[in-house]
C-alpha positions in Angstrom: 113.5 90.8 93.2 111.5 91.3 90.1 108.5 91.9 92.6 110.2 94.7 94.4 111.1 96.7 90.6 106.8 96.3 90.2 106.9 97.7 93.3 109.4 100.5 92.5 107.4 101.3 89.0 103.6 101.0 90.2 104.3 103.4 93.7 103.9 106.1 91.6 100.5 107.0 91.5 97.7 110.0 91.0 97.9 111.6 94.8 101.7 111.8 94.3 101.6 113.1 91.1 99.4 116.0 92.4 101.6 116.3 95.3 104.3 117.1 93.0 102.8 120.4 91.9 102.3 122.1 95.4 104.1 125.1 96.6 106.3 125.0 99.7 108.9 126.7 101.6 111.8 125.2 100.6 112.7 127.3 97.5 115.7 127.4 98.3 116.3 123.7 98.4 115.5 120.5 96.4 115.2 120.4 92.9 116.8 118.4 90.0 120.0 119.3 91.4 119.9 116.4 94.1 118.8 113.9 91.3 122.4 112.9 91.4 122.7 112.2 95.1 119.3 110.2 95.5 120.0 108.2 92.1 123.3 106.9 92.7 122.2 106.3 96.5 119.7 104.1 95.4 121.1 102.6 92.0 124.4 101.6 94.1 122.4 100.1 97.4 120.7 97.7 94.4 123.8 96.7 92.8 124.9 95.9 95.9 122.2 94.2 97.8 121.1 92.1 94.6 124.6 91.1 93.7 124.2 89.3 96.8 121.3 87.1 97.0 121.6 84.9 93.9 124.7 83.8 95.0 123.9 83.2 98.5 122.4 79.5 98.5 125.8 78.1 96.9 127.6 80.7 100.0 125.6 78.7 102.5 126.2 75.6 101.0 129.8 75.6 100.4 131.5 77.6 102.6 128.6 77.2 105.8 127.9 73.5 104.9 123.8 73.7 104.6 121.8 71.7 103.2 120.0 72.9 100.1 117.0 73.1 102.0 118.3 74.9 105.0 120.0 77.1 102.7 116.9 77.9 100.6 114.9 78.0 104.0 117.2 80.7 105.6 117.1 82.5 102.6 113.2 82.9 102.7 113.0 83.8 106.0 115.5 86.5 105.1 113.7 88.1 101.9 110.7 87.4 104.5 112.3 90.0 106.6 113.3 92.5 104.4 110.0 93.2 103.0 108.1 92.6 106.1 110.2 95.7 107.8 109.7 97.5 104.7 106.1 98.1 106.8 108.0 98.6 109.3 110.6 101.4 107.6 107.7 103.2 106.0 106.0 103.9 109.0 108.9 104.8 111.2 110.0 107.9 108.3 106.1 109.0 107.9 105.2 109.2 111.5 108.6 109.7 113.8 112.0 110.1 111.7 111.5 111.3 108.2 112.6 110.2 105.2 116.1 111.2 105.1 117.4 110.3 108.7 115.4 106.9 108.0 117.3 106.0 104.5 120.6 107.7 106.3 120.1 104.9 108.8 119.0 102.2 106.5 122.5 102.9 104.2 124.6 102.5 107.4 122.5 99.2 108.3 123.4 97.8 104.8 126.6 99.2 104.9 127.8 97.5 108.0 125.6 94.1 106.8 127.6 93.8 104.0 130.6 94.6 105.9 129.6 91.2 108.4 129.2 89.4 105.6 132.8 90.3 104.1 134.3 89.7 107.3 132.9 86.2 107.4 134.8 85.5 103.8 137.9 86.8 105.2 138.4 85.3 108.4 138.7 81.5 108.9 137.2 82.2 113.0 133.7 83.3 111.4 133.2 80.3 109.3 133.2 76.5 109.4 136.2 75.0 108.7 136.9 73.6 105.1 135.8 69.5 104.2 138.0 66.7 104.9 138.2 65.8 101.0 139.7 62.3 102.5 137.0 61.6 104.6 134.3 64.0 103.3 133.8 65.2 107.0 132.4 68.9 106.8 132.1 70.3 110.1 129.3 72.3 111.1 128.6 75.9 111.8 129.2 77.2 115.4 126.4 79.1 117.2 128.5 82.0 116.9 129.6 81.7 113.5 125.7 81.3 112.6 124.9 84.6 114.9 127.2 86.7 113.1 126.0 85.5 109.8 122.3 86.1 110.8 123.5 89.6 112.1 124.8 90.7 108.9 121.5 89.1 107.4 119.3 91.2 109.8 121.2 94.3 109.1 121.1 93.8 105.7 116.9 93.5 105.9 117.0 96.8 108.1 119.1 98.7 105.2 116.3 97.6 102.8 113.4 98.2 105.3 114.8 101.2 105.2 116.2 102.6 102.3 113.5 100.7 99.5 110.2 102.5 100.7 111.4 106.1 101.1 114.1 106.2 98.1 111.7 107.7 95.5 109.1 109.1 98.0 111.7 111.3 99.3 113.3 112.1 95.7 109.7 113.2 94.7 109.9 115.4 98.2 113.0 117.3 95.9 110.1 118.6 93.1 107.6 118.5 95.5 106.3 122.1 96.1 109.9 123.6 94.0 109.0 126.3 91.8 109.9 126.1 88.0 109.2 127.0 84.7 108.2 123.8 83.8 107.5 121.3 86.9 106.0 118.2 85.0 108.7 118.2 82.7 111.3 117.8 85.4 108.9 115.0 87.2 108.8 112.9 84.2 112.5 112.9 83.6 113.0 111.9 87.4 110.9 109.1 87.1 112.1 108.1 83.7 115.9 108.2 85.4 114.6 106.6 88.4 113.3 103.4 86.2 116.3 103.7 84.4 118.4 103.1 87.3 116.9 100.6 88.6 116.8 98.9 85.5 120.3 99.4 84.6 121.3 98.3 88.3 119.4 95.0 88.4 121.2 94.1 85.3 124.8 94.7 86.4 124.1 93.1 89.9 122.8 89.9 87.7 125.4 90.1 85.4 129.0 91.9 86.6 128.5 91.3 90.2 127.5 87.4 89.9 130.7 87.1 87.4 132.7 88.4 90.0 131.7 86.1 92.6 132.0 83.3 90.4 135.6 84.2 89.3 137.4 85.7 92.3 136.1 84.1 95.1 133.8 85.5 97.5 136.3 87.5 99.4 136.5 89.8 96.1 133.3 89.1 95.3 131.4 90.6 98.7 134.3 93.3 98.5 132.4 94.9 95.7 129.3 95.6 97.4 131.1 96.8 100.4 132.8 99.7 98.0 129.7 100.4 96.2 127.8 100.5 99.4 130.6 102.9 100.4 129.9 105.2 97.8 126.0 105.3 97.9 126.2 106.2 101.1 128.7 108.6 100.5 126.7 110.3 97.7 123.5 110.8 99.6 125.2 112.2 102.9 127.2 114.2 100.6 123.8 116.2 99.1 122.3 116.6 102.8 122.7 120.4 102.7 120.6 120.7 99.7 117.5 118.2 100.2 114.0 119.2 101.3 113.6 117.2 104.9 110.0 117.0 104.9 108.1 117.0 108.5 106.4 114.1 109.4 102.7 113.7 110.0 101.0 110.8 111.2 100.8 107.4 109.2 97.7 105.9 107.5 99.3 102.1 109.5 97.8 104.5 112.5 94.7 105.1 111.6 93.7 101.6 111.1 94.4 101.0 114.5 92.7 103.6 116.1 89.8 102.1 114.3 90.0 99.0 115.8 90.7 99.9 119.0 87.6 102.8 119.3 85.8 100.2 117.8 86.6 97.2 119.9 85.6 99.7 123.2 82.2 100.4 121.8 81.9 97.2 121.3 78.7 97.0 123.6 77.5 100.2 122.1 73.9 99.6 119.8 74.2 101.5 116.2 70.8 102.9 115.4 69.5 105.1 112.2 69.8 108.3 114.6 73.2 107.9 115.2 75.6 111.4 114.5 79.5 110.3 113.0 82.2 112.2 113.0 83.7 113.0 109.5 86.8 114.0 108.9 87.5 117.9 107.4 90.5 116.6 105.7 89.6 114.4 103.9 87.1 113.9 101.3 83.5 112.7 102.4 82.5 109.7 102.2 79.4 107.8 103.0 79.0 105.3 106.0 78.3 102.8 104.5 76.4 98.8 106.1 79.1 96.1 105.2 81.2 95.2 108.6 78.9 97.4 110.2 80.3 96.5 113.5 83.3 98.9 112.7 80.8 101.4 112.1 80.9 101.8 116.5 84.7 103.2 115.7 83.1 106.7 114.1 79.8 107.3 116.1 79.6 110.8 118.3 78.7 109.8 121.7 80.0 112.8 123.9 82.3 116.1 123.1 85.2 113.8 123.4 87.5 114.2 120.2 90.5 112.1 120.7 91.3 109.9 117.9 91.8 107.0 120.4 88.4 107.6 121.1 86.3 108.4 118.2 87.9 108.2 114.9 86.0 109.3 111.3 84.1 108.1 109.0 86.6 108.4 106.4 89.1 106.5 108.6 86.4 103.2 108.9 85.2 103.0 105.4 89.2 103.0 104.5 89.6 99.9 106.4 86.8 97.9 104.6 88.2 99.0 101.7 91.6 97.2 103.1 89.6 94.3 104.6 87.4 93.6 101.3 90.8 93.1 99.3 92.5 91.2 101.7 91.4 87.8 99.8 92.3 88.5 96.2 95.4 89.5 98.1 96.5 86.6 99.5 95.9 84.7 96.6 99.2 86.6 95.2 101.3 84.7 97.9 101.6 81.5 96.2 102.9 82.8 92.8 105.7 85.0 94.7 107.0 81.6 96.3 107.0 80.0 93.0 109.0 82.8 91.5 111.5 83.2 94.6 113.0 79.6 94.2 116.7 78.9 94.9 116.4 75.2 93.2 116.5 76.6 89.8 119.9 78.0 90.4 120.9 74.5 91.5 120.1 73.0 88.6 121.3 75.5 86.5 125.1 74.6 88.2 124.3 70.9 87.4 123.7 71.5 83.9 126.1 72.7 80.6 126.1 76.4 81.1 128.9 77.0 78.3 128.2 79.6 75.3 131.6 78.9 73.9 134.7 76.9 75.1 136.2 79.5 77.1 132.8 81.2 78.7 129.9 79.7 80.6 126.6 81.6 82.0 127.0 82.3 86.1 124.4 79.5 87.5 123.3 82.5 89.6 122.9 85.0 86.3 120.2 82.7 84.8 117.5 85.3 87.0 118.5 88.0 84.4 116.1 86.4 82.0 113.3 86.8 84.5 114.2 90.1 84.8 114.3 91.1 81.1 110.9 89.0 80.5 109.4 91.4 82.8 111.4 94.4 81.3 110.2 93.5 77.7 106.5 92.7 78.4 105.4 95.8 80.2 106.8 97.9 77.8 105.1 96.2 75.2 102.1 95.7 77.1 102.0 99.3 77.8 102.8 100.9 74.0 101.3 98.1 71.8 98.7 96.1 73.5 97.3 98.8 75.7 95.8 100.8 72.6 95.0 97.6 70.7 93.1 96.0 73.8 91.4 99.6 75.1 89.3 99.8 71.4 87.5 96.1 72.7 87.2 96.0 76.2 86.6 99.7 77.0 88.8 99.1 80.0 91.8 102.3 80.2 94.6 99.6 80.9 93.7 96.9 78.5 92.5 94.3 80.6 90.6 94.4 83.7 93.2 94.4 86.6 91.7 91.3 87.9 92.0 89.6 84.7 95.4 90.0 84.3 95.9 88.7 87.7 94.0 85.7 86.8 96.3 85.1 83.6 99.5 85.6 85.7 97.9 82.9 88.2 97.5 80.6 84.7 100.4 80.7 83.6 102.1 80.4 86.8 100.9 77.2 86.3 102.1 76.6 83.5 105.6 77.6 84.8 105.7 74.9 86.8 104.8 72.2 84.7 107.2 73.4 82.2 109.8 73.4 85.0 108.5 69.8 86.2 109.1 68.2 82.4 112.2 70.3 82.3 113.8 68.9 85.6 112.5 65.2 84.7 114.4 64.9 82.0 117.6 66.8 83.4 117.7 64.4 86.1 117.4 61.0 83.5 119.7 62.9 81.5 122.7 63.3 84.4 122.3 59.9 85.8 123.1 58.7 81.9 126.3 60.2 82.3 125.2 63.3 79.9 125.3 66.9 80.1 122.2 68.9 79.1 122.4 72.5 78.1 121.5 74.8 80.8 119.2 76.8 77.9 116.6 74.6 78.5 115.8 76.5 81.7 115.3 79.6 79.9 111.3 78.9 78.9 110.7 78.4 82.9 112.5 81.7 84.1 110.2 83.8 81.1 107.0 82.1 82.4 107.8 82.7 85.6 108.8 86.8 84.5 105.5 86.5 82.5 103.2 85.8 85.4 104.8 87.7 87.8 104.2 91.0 85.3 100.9 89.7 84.6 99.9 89.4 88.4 102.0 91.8 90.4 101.6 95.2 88.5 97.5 93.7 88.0 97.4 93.6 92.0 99.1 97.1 92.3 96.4 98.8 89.7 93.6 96.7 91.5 94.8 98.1 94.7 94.8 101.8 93.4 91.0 101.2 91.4 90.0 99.7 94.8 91.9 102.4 97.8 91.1 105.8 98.3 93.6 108.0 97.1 94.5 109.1 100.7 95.5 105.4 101.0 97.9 105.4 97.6 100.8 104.4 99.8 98.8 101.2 101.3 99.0 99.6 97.6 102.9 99.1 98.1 103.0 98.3 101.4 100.2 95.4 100.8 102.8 94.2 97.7 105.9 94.1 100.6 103.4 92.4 103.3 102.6 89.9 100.1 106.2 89.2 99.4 106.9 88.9 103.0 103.9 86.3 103.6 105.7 84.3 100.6 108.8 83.9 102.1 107.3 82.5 105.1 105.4 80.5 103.4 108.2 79.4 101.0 110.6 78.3 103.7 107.4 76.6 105.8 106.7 74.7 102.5 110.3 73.2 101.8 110.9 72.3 104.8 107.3 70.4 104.8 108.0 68.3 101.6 111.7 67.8 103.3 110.4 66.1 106.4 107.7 64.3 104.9 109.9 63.0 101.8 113.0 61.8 103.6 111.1 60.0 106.3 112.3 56.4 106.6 115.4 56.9 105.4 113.9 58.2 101.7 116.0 60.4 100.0 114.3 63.7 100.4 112.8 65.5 97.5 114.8 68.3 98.2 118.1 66.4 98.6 121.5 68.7 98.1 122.2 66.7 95.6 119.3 66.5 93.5 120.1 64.1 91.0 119.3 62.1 93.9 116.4 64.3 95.0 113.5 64.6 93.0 112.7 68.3 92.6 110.7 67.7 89.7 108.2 66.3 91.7 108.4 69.4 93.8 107.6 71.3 90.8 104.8 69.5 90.2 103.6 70.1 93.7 103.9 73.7 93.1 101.5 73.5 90.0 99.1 71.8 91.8 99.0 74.5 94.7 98.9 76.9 91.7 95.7 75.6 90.2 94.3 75.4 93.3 95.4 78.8 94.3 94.0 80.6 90.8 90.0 78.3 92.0 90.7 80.2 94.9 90.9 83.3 93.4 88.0 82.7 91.2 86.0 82.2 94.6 87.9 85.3 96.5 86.9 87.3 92.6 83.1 86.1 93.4 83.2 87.1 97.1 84.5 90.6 96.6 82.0 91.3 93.8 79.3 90.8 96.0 80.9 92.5 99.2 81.1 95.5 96.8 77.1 95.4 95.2 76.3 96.0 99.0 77.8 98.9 99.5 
């Protein structure tokens, strides 16, 4: 959740900027005036899709009877989704829909998710039946309760697919090209109100919309993000008339593969110093250049042929090395996204005091809000205060090399899960005495885990850009989704590992539903040790790609 604001913040880049100040043909359309529209769109589609997902684990556990590790499972695979199709979403608006038809379809998909979801809460026929208290017999799911469940999962994950990677591309296609007497000035206070927003709507989905679950019930509780799903789309279909509708051109996601196909037919072909490649004219030049030379076959000149499925460009091959020489510091980002997309400190946060004074106690689910703010906080003082400070030393324009400042977030990722490990051992003494601890004491572990994420994500994003061409801006963002994606496959492949190993023999799993029985600490610990091996992996992925790139 915190991953996709990073997102949000760090899409914003040079190329898009520039594009910004281009003239057009669409004087008579865009402009500030369909701010509104596009903001509350987008500001009401994240109240409503993260008032969900805290919440969701106790949903599945309660009313569908899961497991916690089902639950948690299920709920990986489902963040899994929504970013993956994010991809997916992109390239669908850049190269066949456009923007606006593509978040048009992506608010009905969320709409009519959220709907599903609703219905399930209203209607005993779409869920289990309640527990025998007596007998403490809960009956299971049917397969068709389960399929319309998943349904309004998967059309949730097409709404964000959807609506997440075009929002602000196509509210910057508003300014884009508009003429006024002063264009930058409007372009900052877009992006400033687009920040805003999705500040201000993280907090109320973490806050108002968790209290209202918690109080009501779900049926009131999934009622609100049906109404303010209701009005987002409402507000963007509203402004239709007014909004630039871009054309669509062909996507970078294309050009990759034409690579690899060219290259994979001239696979037999043998590059020599006399070869002719084709470069492309719009574009700017590059150099071929020897590193995964066999790619180099993709962009050679062979006959009068021009078809990109048959010769592609220069340009178009060194782009994918550039893609390909990342692609391990990348993956060493997956790991601390599953760490900071866990469902068990939620659980322990409803095990534990959560009272502030005799009549008011924290939402177990609202205890993510100090992720958020952690985040919040640190990059706005990392970016006034420590920026300036830190630029006099290392002579670096951002502070600290963006590799460095993944390597810290990979520390104390680390140290996020000790903390949680020592925090959760002695919660667990502490309930099977009889006590209550205060649910406080979870507070260090959700800032460390804010702090690493701040430290790696938005480090990843401006190694991306430093690394990319500028024609491939938009590749930084969707390498972030794909990441986030990767991490909820591997989050729900990894509980469901420690699950079946733990509990064989009749051994109370790690991961047990009730874990004062369980022993989630030790899963934390788990974690930290994939961590420190994951930041020596880095270190060795740091050493590869500072050789791949003193061959170039």
């Amino acid at each position: 959740m915190e991953g996709k604001l990073n997102q949000d913040k760090s899409s914003i880049d040079t190329e898009l900027q520039t594009k910004l100040l281009l003239h057009s043909d669409h004087d008579h359309k865009g402009g500030m005036r369909t701010m509104p529209f596009i903001l509350v769109n987008e500001a009401f589609e994240r109240v409503a899709s993260y008032g969900l997902l805290p919440n969701m684990i106790f949903y599945l556990m309660e009313v569908y009877h899961m497991e916690a590790v089902t639950g948690t499972s299920i709920l990986s695979v489902w963040s899994a989704l929504s970013n993956g199709l994010s991809i997916f979403g992109a390239f669908i608006a850049d190269s066949y829909l456009g923007r606006f038809r593509v978040i048009a379809l992506g608010s009905l998909s969320t709409l009519l998710g959220m709907v599903f979801l609703w219905l399930t809460s209203i209607f005993p026929q779409l869920r289990p039946s309640s527990c025998d208290e007596l007998n403490t017999i809960c009956s299971p799911a049917t397969p068709t309760q389960l399929t319309f469940l998943f349904t309004s999962f998967g059309l949730l994950s097409i709404g964000c697919g959807c609506i997440r990677p075009c929002s602000m591309a196509f509210g910057a296609d508003q300014l884009t090209n508009h003429p006024t007497q002063n264009n930058q000035r409007l372009i900052d206070s877009y992006f400033n109100w687009y920040y805003a927003s999705a500040t201000m709507s993280m907090l109320i989905s973490f806050t108002l919309v968790i209290y209202i679950q918690d109080k009501y019930g779900w049926q009131v509780g999934f009622a609100v993000p049906v109404m303010l799903m209701v009005c987002s789309a409402l507000m963007f279909m509203l402004g239709s008339s007014l909004y630039v509708k871009v054309k669509v051109g062909e996507s970078p996601f294309s050009g990759f593969i034409q690579v690899l196909v060219v290259a994979f037919k001239n696979r037999k072909f043998n590059l020599s110093h006399d070869d002719c490649y084709n470069h492309s004219h719009g574009m700017d030049r590059v150099e071929l250049t020897e590193n995964l030379r066999f790619l180099n076959k993709a962009c050679v000149i062979k006959d009068s042929n021009t078809d990109p499925w048959s010769l592609s460009t220069v340009e178009k091959v060194e782009s994918l090395k550039s893609l390909i020489s990342i692609a391990p510091i990348w993956s060493s980002g997956i790991l601390l996204f599953t760490t900071s997309s866990q469902s068990y400190p939620t659980l322990q946060a409803k095990a534990m005091n959560r009272h502030i004074t005799s009549g008011f106690e924290i939402p177990p689910a609202s205890f993510v809000l100090f992720l958020v703010l952690t985040v919040t906080i640190w990059l706005a003082f990392y970016d006034r205060i420590l920026v300036p400070i830190l630029t006099k030393h290392t002579h670096q324009p951002r502070g600290l090399h963006p590799k460095t400042r993944m390597g810290i977030g990979l520390i104390i990722s680390v140290i996020a899960m000790v903390v949680s490990a020592i925090v959760e051992t002695i919660r667990r003494h502490v309930a099977r005495s009889g006590n209550d601890m205060s649910a406080l004491w979870l507070v260090p572990q959700y800032c460390l885990v804010g702090l690493a994420d701040a430290f790696n994500a938005i480090g990843q994003l401006e190694f991306y850009y430093s690394e990319l061409s500028k024609s491939m801006s938009s590749i930084a963002v969707a390498l972030f989704m794909v990441s986030n994606a990767f991490s909820g496959i591997f989050g729900s492949f990894l509980i469901n590992l420690v699950d079946s190993v733990t509990s064989e023999g009749g051994n109370v799993s790690w991961l047990s539903s009730d874990i004062n029985e369980g022993h989630v600490d030790y899963y934390y610990w788990l974690l930290g040790f994939l961590s420190l091996l994951n930041f020596f992996y880095f270190l060795v992925c740091c050493r590869l790609h500072r050789m791949f790139s003193s061959s170039t």
